[in-house]
C-alpha positions in Angstrom: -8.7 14.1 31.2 -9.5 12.0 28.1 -13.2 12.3 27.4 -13.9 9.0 26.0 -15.3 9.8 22.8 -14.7 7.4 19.9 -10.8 6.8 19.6 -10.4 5.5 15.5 -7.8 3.3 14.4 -6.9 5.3 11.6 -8.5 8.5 11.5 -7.7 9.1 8.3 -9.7 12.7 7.8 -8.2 13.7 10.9 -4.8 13.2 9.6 -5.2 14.2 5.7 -7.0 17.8 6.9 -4.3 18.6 8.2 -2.7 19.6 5.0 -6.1 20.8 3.5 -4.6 23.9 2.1 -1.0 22.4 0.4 -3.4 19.8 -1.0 -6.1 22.6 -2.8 -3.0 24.6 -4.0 -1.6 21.3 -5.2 -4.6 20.3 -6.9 -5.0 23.5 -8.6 -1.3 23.8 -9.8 -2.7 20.1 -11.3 -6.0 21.5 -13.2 -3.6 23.9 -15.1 -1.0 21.1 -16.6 -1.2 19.4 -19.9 0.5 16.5 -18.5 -1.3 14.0 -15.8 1.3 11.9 -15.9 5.3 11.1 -16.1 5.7 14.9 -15.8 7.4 17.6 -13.2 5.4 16.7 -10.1 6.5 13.0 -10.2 10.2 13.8 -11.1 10.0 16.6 -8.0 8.6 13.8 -5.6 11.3 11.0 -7.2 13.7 13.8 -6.5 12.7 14.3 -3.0 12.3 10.9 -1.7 15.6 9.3 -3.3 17.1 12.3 -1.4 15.3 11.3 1.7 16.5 7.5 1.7 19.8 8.2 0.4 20.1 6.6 -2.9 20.4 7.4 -6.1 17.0 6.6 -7.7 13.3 6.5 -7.4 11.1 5.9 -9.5 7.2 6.2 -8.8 4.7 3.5 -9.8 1.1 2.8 -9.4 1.1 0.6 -6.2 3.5 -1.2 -3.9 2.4 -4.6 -5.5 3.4 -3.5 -8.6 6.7 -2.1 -7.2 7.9 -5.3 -6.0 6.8 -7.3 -9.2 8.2 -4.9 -11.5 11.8 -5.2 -9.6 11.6 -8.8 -9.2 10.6 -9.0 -13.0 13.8 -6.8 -13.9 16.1 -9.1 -12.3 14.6 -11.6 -14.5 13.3 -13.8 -11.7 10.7 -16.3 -12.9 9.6 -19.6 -13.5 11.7 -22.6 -11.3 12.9 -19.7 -9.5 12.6 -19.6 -5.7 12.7 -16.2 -3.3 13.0 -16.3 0.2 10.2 -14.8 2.4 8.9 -14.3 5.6 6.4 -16.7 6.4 4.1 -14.3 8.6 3.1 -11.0 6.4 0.6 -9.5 4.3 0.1 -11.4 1.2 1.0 -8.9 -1.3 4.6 -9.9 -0.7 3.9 -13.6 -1.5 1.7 -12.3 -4.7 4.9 -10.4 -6.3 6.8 -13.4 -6.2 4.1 -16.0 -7.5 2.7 -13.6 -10.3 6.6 -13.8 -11.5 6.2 -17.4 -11.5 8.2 -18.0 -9.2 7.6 -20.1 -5.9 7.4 -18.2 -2.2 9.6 -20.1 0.3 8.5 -19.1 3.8 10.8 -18.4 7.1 9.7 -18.3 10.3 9.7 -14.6 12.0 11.5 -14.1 15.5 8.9 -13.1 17.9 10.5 -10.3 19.6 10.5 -8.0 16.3 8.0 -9.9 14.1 10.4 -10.2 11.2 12.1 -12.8 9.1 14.3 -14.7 11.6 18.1 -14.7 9.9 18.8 -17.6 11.6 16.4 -19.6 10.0 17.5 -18.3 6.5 20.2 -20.7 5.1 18.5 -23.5 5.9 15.8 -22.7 3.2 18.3 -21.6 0.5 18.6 -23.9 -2.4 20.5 -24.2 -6.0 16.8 -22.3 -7.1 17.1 -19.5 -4.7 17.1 -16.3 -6.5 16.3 -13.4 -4.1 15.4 -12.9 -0.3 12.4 -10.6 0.1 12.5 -9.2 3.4 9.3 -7.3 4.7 10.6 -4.5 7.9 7.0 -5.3 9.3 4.9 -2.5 11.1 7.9 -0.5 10.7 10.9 -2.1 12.6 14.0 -2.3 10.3 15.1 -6.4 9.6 18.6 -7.3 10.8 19.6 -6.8 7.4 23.5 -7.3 8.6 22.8 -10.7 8.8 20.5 -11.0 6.1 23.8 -9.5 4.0 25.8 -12.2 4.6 24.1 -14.8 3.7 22.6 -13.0 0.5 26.6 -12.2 -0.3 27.4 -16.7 0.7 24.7 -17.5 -2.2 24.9 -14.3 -4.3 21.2 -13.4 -3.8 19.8 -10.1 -4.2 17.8 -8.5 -1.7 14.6 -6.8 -1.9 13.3 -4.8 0.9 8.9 -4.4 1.1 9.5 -1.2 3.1 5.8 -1.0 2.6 5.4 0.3 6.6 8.6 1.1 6.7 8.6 4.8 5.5 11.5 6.8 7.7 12.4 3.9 10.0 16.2 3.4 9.7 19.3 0.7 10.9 22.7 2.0 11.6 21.8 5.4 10.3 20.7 4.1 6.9 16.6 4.3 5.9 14.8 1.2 4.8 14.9 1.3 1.2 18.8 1.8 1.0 19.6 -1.4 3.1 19.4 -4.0 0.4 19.6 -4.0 -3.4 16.5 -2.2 -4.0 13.0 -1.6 -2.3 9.8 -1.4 -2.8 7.4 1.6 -0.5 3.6 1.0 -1.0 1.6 5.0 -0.6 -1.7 3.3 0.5 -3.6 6.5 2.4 -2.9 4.7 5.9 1.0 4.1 5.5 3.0 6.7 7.4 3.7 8.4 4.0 0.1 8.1 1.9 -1.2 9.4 -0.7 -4.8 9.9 -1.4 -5.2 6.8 -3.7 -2.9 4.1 -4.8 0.5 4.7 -5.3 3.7 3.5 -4.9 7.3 3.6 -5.9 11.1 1.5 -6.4 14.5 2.3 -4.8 17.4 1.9 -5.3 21.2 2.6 -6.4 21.3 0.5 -9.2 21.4 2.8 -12.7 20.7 -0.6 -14.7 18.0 -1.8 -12.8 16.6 1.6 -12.5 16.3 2.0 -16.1 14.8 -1.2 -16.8 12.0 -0.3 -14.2 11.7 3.0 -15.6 10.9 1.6 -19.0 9.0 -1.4 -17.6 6.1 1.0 -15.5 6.1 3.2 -18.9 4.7 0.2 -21.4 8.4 -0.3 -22.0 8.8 2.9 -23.6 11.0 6.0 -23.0 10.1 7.8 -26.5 6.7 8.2 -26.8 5.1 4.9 -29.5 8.9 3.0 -29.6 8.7 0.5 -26.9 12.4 -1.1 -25.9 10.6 -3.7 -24.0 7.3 -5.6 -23.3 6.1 -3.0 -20.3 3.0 -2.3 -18.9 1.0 0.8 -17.4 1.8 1.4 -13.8 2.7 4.9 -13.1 2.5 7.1 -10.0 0.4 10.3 -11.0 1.0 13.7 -10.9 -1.7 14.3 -8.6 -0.9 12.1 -6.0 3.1 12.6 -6.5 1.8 16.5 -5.1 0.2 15.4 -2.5 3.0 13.3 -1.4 5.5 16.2 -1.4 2.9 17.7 0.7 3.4 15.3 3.4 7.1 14.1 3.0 8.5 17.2 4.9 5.7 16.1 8.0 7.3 12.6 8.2 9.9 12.8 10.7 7.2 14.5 13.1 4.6 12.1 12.2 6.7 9.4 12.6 8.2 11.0 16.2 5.2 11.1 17.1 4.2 7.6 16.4 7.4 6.6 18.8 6.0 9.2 21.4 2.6 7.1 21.1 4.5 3.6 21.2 6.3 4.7 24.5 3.1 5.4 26.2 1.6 2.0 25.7 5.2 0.6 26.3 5.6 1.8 29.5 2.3 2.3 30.6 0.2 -1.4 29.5 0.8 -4.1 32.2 3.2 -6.7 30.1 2.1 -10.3 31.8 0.5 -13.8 30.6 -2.0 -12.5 28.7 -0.5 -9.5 27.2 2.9 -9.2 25.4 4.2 -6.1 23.9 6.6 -5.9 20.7 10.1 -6.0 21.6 12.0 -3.0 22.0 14.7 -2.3 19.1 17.9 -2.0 19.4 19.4 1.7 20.2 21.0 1.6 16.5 17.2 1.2 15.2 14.6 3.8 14.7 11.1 2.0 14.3 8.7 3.7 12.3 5.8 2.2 14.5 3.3 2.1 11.4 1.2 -0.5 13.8 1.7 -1.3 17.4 1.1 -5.0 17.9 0.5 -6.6 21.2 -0.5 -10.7 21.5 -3.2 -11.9 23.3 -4.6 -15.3 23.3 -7.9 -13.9 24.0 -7.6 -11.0 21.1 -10.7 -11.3 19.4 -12.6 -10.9 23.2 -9.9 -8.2 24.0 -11.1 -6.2 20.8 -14.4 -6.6 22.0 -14.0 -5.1 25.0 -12.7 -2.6 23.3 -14.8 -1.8 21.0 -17.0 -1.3 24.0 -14.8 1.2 25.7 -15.4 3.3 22.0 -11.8 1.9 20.7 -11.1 0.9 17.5 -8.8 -2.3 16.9 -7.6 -4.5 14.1 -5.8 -7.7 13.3 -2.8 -7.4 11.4 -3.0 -10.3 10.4 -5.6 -12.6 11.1 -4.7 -15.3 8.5 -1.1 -15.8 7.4 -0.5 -15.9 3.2 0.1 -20.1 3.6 -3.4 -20.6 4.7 -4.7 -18.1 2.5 -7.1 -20.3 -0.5 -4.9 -18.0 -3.0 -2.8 -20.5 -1.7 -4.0 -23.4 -1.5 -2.2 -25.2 -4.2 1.2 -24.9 -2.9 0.4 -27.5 -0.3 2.8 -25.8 2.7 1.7 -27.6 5.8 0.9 -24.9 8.4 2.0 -27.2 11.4 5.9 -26.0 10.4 5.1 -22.4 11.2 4.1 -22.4 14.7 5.5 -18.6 15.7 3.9 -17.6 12.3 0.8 -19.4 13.7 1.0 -17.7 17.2 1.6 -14.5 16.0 -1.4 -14.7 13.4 -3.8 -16.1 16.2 -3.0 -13.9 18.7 -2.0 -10.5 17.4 -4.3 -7.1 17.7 -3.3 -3.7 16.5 -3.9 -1.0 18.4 -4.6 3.0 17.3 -1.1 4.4 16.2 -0.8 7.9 14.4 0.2 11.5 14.5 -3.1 12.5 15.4 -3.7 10.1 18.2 -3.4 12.3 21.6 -1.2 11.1 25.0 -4.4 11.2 26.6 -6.1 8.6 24.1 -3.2 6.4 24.7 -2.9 6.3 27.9 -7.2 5.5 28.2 -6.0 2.8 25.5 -3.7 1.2 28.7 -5.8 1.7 31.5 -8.5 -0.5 29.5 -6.4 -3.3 28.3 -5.0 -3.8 32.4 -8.6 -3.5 33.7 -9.2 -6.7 30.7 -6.3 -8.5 31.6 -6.9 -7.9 35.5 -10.2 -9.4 34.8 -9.7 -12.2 32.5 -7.1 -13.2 35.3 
């Protein structure tokens, strides 16, 4: 029986001691290199996870905002350029495209998986459409068949923000080898985090590869002789160790994650003020980095929670067109009303390796005995 002590969100401590010893050995192997940076840790981990995802390269960077910038910057994607994006998202995916100078165009999500709606995609292409950047949000693969086709119709290129997307996988293939290159964010509370910023490009192209390679490095592959104009954004060794730590864990983590999203699947009481996520397709494996339910009374739902000692959050309570960042783009929130719904009505609830059955299903009874009595 669950004793009802405090159940985190993301119990971060609870999660990272696991690996307290690999991470000591890793960070003394670190105290006795010359090199910090751009040296055998970072090619080990680029090794691994291109191995993981199936493609051909990786190449580490300093954060997953640079890693979408950097590739969008490679394909030379800028000013009077447009790219394709989902409408409802975190707004690191609209900042890539507008520190490019190029202009977001935003497309409705479906809301049975919370992603970009292909249906809705062709509509928004025009003679300055350059890219479509498809975010697999909380960890559900996008139906990136679809997506193909169109991309292929206009000759787009496709860039996936698998930023909670770390393991999840359509048809057998991982996000980050389902469009032309990707872009994974190692933010301490992604399924796959590091212990400080990180973050890192995929992909199979060797020409775009190179260019990113150079492009994170100052421009530079020989030491003071710069091929291009770069800049500094470089994954470091240390946190390149840690991550080959915890990339062997992921497939458990992430198993367990889906072990955690079946409970509170089958278990909360689906009705008119509670929907769950829908449930992907059997050629999909979600990665469950959040489990989002709706509510149109979510901020009294947390509440309640938070009374019953568990942690919530709102992923996301304000959508990237409404943002002020934003302001001067003038998009009239009125033609995003599943963006809007979603937004307004969304709450995240605790997801992780380290949360128990037993939490869970305490996590369930609570939200029926709200919903029973906000009936």
């Amino acid at each position: 029986m669950y004793d009802k002590s405090m159940i985190k969100f993301l119990d971060l401590e609870s999660i990272n001691r696991r690996f307290d010893r690999h991470f000591k050995d890793s960070f003394d192997k670190f105290l006795k290199q010359s090199w910090i940076v751009l040296s055998d840790e970072l090619k080990s981990f680029e090794h691994n996870f291109a191995n993981y995802l199936g493609v051909k390269h990786c190449i580490g960077v300093g954060n997953g905002l640079d890693a979408l910038e950097i590739v969008l910057e490679c394909w030379n994607i800028g000013a009077g350029d447009e790219v394709i994006v989902p409408a409802n998202t975190y707004i690191a995916t609209w900042l890539a495209i507008t520190r490019v100078g190029a202009v977001p165009i935003p497309v409705e999500p479906d809301i049975s998986t919370f992603n970009i709606d292909p249906e809705r995609i062709e509509e928004r292409v025009t003679d300055k459409t350059k890219a479509i950047l498809v975010v697999h949000l909380y960890g559900l693969p996008c139906e990136m068949n679809k997506i193909k086709q169109i991309a292929n119709k206009y000759s787009l290129k496709i860039l996936e923000d698998a930023a909670q997307a770390h393991g999840a996988s359509a048809n057998g293939v991982r996000c980050g080898n389902l469009g032309d290159a990707a872009a994974f964010s190692f933010y301490p509370g992604k399924n796959l985090g590091c212990l400080g910023d990180g973050g890192a490009i995929s992909t199979n192209d060797d020409i775009l590869a190179r260019k990113a390679r150079l492009t994170r490095n100052y421009g530079s592959e020989l030491k003071y002789y710069n091929d291009i104009p770069g800049r500094n954004s470089r994954l470091d060794e240390l946190q390149a160790s840690f991550l080959n730590c915890k990339l062997p864990y992921l497939n458990a983590d992430n198993n367990h994650r889906n072990m955690i999203a079946s409970v509170y699947m089958q278990n909360i009481k689906e009705g008119v003020n509670i929907r769950l996520p829908g449930k992907p397709i059997s050629e999909y494996y979600h990665a469950w980095h959040l489990f989002v339910i709706l509510c149109p009374f979510s901020d009294q739902l947390s509440d309640y929670l938070r009374g019953m000692n568990i942690q919530t959050m709102k992923h996301y309570p304000l959508p990237p067109y409404k943002q002020k960042a934003y302001a001067g783009l003038h998009i009239d929130p009125e033609m995003y009303p599943v963006s809007n719904f979603i937004h307004d009505n969304c709450l995240s609830l605790p997801i992780g390796p380290t949360v128990t059955s037993e939490q869970a299903l305490y996590v369930c009874a609570c939200i029926n005995e709200f919903s029973s009595q906000i009936c």
